[in-house]
MIDOSE-1310 file (N, C-alpha, C; in nm, 2 decimals, decimal comma, always signed):
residues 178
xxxx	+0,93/+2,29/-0,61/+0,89/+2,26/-0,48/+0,75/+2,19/-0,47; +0,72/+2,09/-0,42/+0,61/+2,04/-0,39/+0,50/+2,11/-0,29; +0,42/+2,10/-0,35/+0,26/+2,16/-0,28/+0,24/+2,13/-0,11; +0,23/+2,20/-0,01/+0,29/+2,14/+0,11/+0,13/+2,08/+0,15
xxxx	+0,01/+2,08/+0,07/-0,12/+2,01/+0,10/-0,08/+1,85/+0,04; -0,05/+1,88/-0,08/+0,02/+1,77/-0,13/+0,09/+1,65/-0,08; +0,22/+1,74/-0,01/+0,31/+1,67/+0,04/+0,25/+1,62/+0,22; +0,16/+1,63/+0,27/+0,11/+1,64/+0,36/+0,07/+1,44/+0,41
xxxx	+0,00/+1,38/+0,28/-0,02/+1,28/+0,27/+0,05/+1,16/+0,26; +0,09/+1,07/+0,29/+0,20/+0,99/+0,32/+0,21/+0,92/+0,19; +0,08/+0,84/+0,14/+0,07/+0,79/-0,02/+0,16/+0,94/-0,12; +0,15/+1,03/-0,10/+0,20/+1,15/-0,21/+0,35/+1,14/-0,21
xxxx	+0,38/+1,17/-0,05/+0,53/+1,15/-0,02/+0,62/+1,07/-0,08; +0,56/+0,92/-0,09/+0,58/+0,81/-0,09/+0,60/+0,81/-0,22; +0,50/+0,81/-0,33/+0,49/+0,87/-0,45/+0,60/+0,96/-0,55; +0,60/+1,03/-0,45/+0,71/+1,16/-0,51/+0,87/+1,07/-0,48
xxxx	+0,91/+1,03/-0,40/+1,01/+0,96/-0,39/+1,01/+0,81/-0,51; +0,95/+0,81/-0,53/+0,94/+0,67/-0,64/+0,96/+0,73/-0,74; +0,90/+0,85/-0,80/+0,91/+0,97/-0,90/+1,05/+0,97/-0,95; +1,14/+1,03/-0,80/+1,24/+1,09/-0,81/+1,32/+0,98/-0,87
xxxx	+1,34/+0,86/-0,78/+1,40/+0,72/-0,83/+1,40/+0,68/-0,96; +1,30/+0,66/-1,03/+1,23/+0,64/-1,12/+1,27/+0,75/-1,27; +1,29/+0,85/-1,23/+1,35/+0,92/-1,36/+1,26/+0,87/-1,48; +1,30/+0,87/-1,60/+1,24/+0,83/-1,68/+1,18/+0,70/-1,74
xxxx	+1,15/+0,58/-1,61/+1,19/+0,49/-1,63/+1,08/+0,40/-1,48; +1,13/+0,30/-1,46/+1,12/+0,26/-1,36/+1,24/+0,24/-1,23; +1,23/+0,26/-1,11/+1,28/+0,22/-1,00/+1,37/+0,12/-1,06; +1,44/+0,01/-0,95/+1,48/-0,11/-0,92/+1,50/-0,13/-0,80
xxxx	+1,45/-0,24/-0,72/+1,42/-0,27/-0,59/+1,52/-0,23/-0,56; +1,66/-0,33/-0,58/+1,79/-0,25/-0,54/+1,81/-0,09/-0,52; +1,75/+0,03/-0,59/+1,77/+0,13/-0,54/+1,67/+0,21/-0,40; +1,59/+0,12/-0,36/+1,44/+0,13/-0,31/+1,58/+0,14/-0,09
xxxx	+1,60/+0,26/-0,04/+1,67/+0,27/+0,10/+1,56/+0,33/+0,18; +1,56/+0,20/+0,26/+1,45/+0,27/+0,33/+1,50/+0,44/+0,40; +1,63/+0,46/+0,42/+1,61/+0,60/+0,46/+1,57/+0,67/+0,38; +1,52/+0,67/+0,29/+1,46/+0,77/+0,16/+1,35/+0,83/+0,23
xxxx	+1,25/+0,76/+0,29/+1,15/+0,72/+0,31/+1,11/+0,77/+0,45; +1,24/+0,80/+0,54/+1,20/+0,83/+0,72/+1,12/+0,76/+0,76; +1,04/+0,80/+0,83/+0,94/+0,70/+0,92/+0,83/+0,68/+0,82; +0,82/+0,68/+0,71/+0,66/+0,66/+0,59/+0,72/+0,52/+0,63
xxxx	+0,87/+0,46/+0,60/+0,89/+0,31/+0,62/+0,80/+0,25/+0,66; +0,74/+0,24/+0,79/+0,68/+0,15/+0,84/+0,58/+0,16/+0,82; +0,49/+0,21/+0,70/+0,37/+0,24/+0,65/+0,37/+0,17/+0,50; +0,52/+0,08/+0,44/+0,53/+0,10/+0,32/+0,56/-0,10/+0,33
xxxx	+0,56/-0,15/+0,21/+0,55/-0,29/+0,19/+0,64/-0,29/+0,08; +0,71/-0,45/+0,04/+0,77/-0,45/-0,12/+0,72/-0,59/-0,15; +0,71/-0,59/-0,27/+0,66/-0,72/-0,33/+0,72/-0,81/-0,44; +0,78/-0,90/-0,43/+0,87/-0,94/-0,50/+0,80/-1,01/-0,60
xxxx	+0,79/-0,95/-0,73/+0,67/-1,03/-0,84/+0,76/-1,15/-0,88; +0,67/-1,30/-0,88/+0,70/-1,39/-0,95/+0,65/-1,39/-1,07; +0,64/-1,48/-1,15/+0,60/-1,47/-1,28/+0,45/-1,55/-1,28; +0,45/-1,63/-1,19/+0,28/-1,70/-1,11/+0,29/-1,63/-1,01
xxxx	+0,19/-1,53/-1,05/+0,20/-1,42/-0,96/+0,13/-1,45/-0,81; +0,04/-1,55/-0,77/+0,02/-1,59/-0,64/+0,15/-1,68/-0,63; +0,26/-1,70/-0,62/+0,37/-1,66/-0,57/+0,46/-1,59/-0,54; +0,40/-1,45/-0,57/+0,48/-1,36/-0,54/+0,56/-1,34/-0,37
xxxx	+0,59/-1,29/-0,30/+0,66/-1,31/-0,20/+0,68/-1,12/-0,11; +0,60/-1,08/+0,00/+0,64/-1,01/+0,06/+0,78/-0,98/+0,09; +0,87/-0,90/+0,04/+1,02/-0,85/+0,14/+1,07/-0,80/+0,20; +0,93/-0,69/+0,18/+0,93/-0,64/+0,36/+0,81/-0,59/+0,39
xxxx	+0,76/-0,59/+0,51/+0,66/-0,55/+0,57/+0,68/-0,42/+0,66; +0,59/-0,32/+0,66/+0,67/-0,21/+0,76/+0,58/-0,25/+0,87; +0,65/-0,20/+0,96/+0,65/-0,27/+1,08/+0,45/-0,22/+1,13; +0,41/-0,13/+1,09/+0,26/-0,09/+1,10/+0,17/-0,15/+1,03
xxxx	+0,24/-0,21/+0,97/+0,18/-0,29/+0,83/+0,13/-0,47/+0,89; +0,23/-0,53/+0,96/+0,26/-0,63/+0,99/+0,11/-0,71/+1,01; +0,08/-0,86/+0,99/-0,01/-0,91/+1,02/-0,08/-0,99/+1,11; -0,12/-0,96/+1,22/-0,10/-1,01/+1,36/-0,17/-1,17/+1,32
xxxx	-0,17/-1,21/+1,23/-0,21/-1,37/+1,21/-0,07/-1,46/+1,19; -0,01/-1,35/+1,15/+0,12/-1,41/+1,07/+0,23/-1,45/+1,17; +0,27/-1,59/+1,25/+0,36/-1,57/+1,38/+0,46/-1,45/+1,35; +0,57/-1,48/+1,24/+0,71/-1,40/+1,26/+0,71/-1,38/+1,09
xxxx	+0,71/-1,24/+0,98/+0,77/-1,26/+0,89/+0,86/-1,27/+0,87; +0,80/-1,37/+0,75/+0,91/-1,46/+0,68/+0,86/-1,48/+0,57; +0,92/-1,34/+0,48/+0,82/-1,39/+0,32/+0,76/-1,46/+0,28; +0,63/-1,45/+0,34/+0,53/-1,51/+0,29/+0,47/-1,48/+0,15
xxxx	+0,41/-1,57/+0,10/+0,35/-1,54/-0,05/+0,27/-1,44/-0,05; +0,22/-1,39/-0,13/+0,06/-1,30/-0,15/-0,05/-1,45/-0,11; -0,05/-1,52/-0,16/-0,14/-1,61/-0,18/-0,18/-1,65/-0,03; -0,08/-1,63/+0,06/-0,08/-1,71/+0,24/-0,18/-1,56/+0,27
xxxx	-0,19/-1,47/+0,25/-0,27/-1,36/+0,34/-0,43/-1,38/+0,29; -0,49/-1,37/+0,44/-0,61/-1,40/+0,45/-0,74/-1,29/+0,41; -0,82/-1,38/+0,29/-0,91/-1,24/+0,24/-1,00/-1,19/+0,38; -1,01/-1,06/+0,30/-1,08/-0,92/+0,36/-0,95/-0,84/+0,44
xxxx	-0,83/-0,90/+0,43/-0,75/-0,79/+0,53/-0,65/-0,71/+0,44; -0,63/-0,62/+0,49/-0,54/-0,51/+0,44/-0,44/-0,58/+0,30; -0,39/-0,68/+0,37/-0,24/-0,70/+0,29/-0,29/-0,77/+0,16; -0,44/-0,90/+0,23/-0,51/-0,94/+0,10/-0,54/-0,88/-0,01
xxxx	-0,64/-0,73/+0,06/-0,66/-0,63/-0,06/-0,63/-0,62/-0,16; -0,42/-0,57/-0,09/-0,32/-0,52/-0,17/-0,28/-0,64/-0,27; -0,29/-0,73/-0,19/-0,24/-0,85/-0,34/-0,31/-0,87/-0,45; -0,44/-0,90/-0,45/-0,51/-0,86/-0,53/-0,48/-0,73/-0,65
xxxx	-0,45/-0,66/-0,62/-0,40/-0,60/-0,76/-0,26/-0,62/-0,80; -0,16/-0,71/-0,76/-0,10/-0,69/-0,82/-0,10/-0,71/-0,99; -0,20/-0,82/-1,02/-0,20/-0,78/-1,15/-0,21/-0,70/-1,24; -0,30/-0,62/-1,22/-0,33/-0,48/-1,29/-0,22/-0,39/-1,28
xxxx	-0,11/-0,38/-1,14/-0,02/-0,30/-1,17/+0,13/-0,37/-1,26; +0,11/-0,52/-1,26/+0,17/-0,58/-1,34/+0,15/-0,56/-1,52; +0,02/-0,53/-1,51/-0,02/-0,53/-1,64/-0,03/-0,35/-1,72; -0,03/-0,26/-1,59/-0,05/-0,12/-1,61/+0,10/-0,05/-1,67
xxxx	+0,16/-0,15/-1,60/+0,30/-0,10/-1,53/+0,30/+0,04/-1,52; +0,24/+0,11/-1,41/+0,22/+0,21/-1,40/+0,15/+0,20/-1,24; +0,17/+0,33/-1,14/+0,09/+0,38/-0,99/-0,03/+0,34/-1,00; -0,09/+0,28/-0,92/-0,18/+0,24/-0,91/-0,29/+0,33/-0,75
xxxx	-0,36/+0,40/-0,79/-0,41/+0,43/-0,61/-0,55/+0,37/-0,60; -0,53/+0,38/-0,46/-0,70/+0,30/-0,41/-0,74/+0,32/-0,28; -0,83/+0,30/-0,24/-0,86/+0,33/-0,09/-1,03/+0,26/-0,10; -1,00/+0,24/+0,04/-1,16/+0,20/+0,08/-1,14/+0,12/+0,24
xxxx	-1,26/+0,05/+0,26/-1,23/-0,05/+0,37/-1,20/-0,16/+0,41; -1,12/-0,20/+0,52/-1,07/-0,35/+0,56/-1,04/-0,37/+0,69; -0,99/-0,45/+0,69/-1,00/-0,51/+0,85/-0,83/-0,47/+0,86; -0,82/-0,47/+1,00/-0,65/-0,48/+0,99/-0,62/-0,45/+1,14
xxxx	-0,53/-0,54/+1,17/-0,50/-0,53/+1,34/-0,61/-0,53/+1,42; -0,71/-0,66/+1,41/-0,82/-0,65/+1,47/-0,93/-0,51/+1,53; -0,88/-0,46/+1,35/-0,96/-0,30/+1,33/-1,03/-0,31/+1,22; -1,13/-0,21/+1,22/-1,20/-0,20/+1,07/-1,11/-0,07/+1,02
xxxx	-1,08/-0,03/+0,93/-1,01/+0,04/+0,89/-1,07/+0,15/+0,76; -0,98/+0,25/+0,76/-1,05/+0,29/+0,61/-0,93/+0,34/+0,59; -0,85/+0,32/+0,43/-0,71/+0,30/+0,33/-0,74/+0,38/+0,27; -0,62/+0,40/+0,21/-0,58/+0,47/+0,09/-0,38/+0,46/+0,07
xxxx	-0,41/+0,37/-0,05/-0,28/+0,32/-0,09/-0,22/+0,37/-0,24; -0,11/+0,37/-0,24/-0,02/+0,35/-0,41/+0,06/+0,25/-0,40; +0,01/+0,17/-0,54/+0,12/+0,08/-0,56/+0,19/+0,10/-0,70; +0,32/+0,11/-0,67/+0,43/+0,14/-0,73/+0,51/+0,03/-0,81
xxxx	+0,57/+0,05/-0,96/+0,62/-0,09/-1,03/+0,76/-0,04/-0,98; +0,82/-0,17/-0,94/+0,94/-0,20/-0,97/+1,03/-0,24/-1,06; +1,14/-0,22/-1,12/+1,16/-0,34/-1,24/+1,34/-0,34/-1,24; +1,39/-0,43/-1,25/+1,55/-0,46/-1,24/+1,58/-0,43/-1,39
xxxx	+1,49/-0,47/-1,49/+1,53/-0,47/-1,58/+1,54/-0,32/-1,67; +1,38/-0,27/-1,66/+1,36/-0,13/-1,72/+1,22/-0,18/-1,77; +1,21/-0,30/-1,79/+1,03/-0,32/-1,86/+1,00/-0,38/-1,79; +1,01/-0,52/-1,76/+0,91/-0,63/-1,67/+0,96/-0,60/-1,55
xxxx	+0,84/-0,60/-1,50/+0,76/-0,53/-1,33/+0,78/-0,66/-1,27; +0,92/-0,65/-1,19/+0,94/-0,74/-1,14/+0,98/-0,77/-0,93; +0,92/-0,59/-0,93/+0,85/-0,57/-0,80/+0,73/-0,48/-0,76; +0,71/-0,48/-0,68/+0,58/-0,38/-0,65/+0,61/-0,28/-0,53
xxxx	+0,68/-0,18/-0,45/+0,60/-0,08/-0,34/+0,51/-0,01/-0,32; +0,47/-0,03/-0,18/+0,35/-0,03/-0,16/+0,34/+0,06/-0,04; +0,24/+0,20/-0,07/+0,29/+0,25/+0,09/+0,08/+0,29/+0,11; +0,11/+0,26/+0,26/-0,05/+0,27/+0,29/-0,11/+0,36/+0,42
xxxx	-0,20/+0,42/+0,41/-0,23/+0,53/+0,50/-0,36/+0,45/+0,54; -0,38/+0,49/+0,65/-0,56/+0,41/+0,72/-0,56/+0,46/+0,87; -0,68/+0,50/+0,90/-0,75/+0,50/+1,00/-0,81/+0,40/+1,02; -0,82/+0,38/+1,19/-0,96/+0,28/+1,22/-1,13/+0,40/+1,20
xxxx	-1,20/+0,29/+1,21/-1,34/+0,35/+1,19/-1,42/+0,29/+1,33; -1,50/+0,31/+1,36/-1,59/+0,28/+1,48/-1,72/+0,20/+1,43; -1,72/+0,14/+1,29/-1,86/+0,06/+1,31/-1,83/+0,05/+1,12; -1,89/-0,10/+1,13/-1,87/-0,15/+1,01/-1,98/-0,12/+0,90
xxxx	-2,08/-0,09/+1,01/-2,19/-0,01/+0,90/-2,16/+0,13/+0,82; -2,07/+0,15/+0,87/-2,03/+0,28/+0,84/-1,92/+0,28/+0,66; -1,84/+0,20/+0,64/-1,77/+0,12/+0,57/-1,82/+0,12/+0,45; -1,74/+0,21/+0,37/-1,76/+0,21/+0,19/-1,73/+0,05/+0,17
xxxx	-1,77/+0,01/+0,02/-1,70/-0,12/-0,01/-1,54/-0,14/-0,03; -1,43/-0,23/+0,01/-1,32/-0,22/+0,01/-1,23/-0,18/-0,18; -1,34/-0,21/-0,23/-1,29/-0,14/-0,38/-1,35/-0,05/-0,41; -1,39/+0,08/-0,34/-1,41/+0,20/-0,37/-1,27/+0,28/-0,40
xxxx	-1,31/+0,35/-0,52/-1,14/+0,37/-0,57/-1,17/+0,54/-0,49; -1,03/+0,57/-0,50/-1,04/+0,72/-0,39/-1,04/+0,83/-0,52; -1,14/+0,92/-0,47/-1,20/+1,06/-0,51/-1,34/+1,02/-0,53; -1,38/+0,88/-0,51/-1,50/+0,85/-0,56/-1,61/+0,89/-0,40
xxxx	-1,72/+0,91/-0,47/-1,78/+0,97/-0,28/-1,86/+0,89/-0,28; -1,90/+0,84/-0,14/-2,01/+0,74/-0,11/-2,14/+0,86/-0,01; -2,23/+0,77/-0,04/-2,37/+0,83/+0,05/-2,32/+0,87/+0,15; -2,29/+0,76/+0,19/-2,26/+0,70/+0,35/-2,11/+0,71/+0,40
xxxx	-2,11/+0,80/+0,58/-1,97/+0,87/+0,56/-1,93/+0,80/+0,70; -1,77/+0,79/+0,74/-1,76/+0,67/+0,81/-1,70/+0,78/+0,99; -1,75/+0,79/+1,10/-1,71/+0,81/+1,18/-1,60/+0,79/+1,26; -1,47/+0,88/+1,21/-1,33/+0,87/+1,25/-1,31/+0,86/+1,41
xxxx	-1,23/+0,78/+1,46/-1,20/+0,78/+1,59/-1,02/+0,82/+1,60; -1,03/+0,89/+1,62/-0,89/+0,95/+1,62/-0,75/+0,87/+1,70; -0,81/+0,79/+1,80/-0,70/+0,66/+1,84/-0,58/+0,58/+1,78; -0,64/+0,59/+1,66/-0,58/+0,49/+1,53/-0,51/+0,55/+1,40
xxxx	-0,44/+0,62/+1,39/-0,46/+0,70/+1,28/-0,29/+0,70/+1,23; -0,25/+0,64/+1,09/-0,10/+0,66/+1,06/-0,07/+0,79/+0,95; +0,05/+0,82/+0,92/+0,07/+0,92/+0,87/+0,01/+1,06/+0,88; +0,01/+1,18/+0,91/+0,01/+1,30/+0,85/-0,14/+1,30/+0,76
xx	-0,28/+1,33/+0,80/-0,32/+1,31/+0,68/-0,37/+1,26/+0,59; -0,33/+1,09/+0,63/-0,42/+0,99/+0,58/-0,39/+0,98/+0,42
C-alpha cells in the first residue's frame, strides 16, 4: 500500500501509475488510458519524441495544462512553445530524459495562464520498443504565486531550499498538494 502523504501529491500518483505500467521495463504510449489517471489527466501532457528532438510533437495536452497563446491544439512541436512558460520549461529537458531514460523531477518557477506560478513536475520515458524513449509523460502540479520577486529560479530542482520563500495565494492551486 502506498504512503497516503505520498500518495497525496499528484506528481507521486502520477508516478506510481507509470511504475505500475512500466513493470520491468518501460511503458508504451499505446498502453498510457487516460482513465488510469482520473482527473490527474488534465494536469498530465505526452510527448511524442522525434529523433531531432525540437521536433518532437505534443499529443496531448491536459486540458489545465493548455496554452492560452496557442489558438486550438494541434500538435504543436516543443520548438513552437514560447520561452519562460510552463510547457517551454518542460521541453527543454527532454533531452536529459532522452538521454537518462529514466523519471526525471523538477520544480521551480514560470509563467503560465497569464500567472506566475511555482511547479513541480515528473517526466516519464516512454518507449514502443523497450529501449529508445520514443515518448515522454509529463504530469505537473503548480500554484500561482502573488509577486515575481518572490520566485525561485525556474531550474531550482525540488528538495533544494531557497532563502527566499514565495507567498501562496490559494485561488490557483491544481492537484491535492501540489
Amino acid at each position: 500500500m502506498i504512503d497516503a502523504a505520498l500518495d497525496r501529491r499528484l506528481t507521486t500518483r502520477v508516478l506510481n501509475t507509470w511504475k505500475r505500467l512500466a513493470g520491468s521495463g518501460f511503458p508504451r504510449r499505446s498502453q498510457i488510458d487516460p482513465r488510469d489517471f482520473g482527473t490527474d489527466w488534465s494536469y498530465c501532457l505526452m510527448i511524442d519524441v522525434d529523433p531531432v528532438l525540437s521536433n518532437s510533437r505534443f499529443s496531448h495536452v491536459g486540458s489545465a495544462l493548455r496554452d492560452p497563446t496557442w489558438p486550438t491544439f494541434d500538435r504543436q512541436t516543443v520548438e513552437e512553445c514560447l520561452a519562460g512558460t510552463l510547457l517551454g520549461l518542460l521541453a527543454r529537458k527532454i533531452p536529459q530524459v532522452v538521454t537518462k531514460k529514466k523519471p526525471i523531477a523538477m520544480g521551480g518557477a514560470a509563467y503560465h495562464d497569464n500567472c506566475n506560478i511555482l511547479y513541480r513536475t515528473i517526466l516519464m520515458p516512454l518507449s514502443e520498443s523497450g529501449d529508445q524513449i520514443d515518448g515522454i509523460l509529463v504530469a505537473i502540479a503548480y500554484r500561482e504565486v502573488a509577486a515575481v520577486d518572490d520566485l525561485p529560479s525556474p531550474d531550482v530542482a525540488i528538495g533544494q531550499r531557497t532563502e527566499r520563500t514565495a507567498s501562496p495565494r490559494t485561488s490557483r492551486q491544481n492537484g491535492a498538494g501540489g
